[in-house]
Z-matrix of the N, CA and C atoms (Angstrom, degrees):
N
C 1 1.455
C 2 1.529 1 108.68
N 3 0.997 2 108.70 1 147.62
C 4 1.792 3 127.11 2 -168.23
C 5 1.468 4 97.44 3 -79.63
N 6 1.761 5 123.26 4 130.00
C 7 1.663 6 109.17 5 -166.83
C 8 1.892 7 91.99 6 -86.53
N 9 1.260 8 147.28 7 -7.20
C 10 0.971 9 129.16 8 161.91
C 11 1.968 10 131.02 9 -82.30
N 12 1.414 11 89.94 10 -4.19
C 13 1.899 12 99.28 11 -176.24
C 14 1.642 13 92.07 12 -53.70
N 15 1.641 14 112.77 13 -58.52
C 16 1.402 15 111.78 14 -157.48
C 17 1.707 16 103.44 15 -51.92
N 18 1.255 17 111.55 16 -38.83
C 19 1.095 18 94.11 17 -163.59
C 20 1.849 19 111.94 18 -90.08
N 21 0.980 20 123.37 19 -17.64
C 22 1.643 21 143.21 20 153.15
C 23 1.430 22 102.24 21 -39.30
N 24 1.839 23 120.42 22 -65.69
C 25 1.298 24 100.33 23 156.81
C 26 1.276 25 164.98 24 -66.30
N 27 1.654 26 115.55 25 -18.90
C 28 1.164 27 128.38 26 115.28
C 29 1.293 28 128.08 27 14.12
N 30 1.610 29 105.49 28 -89.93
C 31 1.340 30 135.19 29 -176.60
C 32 1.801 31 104.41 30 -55.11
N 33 1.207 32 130.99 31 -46.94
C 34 1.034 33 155.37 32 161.99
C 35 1.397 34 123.85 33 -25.70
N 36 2.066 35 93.48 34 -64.66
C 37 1.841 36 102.24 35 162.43
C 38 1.304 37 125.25 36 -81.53
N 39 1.209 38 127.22 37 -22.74
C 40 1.243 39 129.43 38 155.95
C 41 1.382 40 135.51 39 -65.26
N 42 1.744 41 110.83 40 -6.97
C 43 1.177 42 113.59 41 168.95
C 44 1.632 43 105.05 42 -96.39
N 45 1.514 44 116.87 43 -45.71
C 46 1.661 45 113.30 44 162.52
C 47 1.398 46 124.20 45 -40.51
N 48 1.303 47 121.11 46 -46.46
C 49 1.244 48 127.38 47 177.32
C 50 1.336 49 113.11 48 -56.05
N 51 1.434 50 108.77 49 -52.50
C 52 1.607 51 96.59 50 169.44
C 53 1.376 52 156.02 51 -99.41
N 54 1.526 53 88.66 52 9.51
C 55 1.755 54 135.45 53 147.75
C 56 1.459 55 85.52 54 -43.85
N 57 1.806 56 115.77 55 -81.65
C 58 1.479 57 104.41 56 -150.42
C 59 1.509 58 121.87 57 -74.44
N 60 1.596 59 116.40 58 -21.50
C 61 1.489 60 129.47 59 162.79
C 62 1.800 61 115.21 60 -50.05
N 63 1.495 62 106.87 61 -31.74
C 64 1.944 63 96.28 62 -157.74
C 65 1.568 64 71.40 63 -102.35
N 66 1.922 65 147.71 64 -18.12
C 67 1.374 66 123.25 65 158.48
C 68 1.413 67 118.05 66 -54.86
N 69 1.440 68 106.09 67 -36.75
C 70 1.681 69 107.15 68 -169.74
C 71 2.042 70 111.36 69 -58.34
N 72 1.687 71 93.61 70 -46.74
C 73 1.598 72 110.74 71 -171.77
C 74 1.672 73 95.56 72 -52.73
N 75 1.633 74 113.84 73 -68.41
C 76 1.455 75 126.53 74 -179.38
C 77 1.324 76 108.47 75 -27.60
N 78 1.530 77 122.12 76 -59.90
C 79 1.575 78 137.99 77 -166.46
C 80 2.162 79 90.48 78 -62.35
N 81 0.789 80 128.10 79 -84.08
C 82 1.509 81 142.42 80 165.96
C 83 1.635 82 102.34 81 -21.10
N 84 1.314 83 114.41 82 -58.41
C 85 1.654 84 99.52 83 -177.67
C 86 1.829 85 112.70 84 -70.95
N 87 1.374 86 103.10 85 -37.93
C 88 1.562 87 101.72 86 179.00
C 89 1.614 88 118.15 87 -79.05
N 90 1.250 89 112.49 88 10.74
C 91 1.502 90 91.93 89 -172.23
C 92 1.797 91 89.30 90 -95.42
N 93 1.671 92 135.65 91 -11.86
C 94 1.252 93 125.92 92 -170.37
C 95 1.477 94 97.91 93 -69.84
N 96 1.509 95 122.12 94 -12.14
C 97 1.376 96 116.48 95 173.06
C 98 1.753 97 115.56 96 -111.91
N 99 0.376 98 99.17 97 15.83
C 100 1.887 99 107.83 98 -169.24
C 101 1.554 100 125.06 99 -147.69
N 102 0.851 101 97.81 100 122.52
C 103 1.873 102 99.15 101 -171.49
C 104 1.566 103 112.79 102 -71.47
N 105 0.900 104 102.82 103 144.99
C 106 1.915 105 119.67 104 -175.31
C 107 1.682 106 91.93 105 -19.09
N 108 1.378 107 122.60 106 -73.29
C 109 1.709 108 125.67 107 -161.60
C 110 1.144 109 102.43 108 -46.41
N 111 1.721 110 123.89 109 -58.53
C 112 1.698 111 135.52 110 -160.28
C 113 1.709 112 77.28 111 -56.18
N 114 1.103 113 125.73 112 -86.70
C 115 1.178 114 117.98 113 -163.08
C 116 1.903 115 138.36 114 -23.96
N 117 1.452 116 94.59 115 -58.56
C 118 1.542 117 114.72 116 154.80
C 119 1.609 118 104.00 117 -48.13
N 120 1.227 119 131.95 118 -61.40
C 121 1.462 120 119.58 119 -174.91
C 122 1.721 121 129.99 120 -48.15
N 123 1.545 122 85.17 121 -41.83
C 124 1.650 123 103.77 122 -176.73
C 125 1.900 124 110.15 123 -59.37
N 126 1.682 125 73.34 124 -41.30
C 127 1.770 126 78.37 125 -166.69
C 128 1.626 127 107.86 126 -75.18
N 129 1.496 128 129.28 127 -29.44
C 130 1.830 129 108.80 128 163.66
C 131 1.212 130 110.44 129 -92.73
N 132 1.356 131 145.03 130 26.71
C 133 1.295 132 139.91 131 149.72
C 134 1.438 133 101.56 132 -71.31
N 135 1.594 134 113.06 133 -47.86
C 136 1.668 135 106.73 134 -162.83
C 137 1.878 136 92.93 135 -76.71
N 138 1.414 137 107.26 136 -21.22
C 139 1.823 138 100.60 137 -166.54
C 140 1.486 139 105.44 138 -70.48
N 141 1.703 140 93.01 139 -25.21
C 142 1.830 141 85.77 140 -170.30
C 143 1.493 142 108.42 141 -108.38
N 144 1.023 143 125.71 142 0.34
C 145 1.591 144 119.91 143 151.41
C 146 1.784 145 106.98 144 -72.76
N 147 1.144 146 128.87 145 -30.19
C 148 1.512 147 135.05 146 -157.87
C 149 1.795 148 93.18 147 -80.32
N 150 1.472 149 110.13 148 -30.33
C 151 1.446 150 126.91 149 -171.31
C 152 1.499 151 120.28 150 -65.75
N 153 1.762 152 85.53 151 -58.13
C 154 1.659 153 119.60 152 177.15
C 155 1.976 154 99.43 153 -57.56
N 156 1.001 155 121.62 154 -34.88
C 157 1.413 156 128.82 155 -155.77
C 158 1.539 157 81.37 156 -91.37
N 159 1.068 158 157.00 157 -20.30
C 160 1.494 159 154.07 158 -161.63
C 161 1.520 160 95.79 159 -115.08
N 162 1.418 161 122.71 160 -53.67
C 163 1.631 162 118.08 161 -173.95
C 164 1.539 163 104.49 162 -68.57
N 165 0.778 164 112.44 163 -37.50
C 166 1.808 165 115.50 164 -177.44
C 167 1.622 166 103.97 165 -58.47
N 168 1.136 167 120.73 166 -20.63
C 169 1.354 168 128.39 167 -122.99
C 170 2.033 169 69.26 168 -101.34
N 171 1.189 170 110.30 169 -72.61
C 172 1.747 171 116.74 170 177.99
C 173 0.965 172 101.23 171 -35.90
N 174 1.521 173 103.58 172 146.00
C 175 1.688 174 128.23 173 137.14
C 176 1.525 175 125.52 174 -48.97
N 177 1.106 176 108.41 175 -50.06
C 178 1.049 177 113.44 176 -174.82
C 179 1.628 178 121.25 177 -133.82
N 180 1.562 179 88.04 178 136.08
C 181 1.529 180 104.22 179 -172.03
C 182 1.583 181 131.02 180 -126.57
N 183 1.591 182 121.21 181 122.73
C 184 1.153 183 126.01 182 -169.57
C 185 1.461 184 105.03 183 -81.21
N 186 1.510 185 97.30 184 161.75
C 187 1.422 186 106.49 185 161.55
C 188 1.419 187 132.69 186 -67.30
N 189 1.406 188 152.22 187 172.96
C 190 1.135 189 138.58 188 162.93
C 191 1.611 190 109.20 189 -86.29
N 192 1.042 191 93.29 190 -41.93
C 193 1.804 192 98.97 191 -162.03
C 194 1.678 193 114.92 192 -51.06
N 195 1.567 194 120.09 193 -14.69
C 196 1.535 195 89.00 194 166.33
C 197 1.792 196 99.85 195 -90.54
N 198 0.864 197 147.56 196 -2.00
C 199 1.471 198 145.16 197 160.09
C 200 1.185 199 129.71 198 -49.78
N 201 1.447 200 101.44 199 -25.89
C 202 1.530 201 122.89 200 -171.36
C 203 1.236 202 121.86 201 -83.01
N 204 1.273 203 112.46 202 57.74
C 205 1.093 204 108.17 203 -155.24
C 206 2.374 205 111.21 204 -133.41
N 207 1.550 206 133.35 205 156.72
C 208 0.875 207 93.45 206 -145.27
C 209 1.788 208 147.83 207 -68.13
N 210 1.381 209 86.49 208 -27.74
C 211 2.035 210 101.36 209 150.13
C 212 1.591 211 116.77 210 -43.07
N 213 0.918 212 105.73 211 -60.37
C 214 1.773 213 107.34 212 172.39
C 215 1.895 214 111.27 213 -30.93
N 216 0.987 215 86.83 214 -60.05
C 217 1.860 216 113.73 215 -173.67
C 218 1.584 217 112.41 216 -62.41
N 219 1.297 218 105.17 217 -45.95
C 220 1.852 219 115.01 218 170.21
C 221 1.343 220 99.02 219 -71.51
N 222 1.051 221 146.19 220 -59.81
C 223 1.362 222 150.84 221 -171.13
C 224 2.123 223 105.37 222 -53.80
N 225 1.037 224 105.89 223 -47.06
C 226 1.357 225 108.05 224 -170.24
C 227 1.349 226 90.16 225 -68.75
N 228 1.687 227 123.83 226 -60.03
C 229 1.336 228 130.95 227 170.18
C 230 1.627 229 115.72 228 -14.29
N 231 0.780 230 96.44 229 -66.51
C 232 2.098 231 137.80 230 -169.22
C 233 2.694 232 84.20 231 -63.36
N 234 0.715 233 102.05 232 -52.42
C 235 1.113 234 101.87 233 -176.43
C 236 1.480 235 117.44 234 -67.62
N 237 1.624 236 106.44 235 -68.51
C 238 1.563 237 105.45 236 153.57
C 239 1.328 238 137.78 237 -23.08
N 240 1.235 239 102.34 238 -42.82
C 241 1.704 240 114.15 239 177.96
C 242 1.224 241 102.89 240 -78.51
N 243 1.263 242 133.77 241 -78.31
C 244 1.805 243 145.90 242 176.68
C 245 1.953 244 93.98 243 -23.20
N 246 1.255 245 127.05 244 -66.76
C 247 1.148 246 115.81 245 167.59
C 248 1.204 247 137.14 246 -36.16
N 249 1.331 248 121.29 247 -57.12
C 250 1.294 249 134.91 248 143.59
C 251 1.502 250 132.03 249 -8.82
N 252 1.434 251 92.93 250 -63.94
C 253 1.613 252 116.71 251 151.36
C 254 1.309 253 129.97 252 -52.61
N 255 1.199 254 101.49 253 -65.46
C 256 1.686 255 111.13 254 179.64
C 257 1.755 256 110.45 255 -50.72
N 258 1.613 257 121.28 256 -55.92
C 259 1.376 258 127.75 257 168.80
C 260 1.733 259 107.44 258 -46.90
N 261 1.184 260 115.15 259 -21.69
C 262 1.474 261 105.22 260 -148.40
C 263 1.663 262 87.60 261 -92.79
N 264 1.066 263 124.62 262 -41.97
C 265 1.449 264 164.48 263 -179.44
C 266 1.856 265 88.68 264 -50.49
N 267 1.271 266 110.74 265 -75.31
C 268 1.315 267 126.65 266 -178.45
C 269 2.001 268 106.98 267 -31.30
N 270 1.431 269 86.21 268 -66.17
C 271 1.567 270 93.50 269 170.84
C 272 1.381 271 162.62 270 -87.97
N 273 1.336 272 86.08 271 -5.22
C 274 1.334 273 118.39 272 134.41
C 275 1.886 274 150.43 273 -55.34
N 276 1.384 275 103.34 274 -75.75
C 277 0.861 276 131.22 275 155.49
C 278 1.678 277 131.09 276 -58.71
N 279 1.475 278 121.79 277 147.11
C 280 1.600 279 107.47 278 167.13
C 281 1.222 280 131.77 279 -86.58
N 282 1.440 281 135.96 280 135.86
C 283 1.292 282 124.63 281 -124.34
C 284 1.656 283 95.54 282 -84.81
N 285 1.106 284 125.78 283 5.42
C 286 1.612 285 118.54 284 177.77
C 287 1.748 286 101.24 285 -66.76
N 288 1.506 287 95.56 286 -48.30
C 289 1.846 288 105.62 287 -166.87
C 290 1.174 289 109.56 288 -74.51
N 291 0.954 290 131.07 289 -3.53
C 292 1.534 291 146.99 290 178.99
C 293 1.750 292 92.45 291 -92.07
N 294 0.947 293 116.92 292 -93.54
C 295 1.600 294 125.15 293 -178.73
C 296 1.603 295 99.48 294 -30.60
N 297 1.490 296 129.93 295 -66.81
C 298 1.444 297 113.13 296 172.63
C 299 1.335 298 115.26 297 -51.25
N 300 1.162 299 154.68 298 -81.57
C 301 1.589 300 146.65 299 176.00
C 302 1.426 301 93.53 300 -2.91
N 303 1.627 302 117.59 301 -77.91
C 304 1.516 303 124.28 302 -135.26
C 305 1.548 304 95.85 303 -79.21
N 306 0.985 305 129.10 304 -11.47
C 307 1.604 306 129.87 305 141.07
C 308 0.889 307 151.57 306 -69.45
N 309 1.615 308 98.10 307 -20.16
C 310 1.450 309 92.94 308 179.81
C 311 2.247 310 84.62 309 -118.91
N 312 1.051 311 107.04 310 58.20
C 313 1.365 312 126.65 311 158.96
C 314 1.232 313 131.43 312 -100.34
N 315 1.042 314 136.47 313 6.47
C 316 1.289 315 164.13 314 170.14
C 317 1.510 316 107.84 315 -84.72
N 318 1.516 317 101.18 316 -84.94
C 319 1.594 318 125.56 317 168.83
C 320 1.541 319 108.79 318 -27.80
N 321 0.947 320 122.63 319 -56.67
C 322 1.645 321 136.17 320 -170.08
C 323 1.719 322 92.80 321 -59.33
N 324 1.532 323 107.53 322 -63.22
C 325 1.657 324 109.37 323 -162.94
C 326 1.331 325 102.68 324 -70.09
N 327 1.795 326 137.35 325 -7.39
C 328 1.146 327 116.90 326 177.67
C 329 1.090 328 103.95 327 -101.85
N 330 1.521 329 137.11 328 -28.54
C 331 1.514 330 127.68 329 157.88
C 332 1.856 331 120.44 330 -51.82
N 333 0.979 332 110.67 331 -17.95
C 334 1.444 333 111.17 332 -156.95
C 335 1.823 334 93.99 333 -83.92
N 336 1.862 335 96.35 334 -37.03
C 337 1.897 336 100.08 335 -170.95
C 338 1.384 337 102.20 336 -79.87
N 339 1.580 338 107.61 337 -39.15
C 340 1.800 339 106.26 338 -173.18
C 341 1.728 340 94.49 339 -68.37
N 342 0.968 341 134.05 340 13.78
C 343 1.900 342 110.68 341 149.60
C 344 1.079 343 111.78 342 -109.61
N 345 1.486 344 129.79 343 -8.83
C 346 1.209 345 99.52 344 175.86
C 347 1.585 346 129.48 345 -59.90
């Protein structure tokens, strides 16, 4: 292993992390002007240009349609909604208690499987 990867990655999560923190603040400052939908819109226009800029980005590209399949579909389902939440959460809530929850979301889902 390369002795700078670790720290490249590092550098890496700390830049995602606060990619998704100054989206969270953005999402929170614009909703005092924009109604729940305007909001939702803004935010997968920028997700799916940010997407398009990554798929373009490959050589090579699969189809969707064997993916499409019905787990695939509950799961996207299952995502849609959690979003839903999370925005709703966003604007509601102050964005500290929001950021604690969605952190300590992890914790919850590994206690919840280690009883079964």
């Amino acid at each position: 292993m390369h002795p700078h990867s670790n720290i490249r990655g590092s550098l890496f999560m700390a830049v995602g992390m606060a990619s998704f923190t100054m989206n969270d603040a953005i999402t929170k400052e614009m909703s005092s002007e924009m109604n729940f939908g305007q909001v939702m819109l803004v935010r997968g226009v920028f997700a799916m240009l940010l997407m398009a800029a990554l798929f373009f980005r490959r050589t090579k590209v699969r189809a969707l349609t064997p993916v499409m399949v019905k787990p695939v579909a509950l799961r996207v389902a299952a995502e849609v909604a959690g979003t839903i939440a999370f925005l709703t959460a966003i604007v509601h809530l102050p964005l500290a208690n929001t950021a604690a929850i969605f952190q300590a979301l992890p914790l919850a889902v590994t206690l919840a499987r280690r009883r079964k």
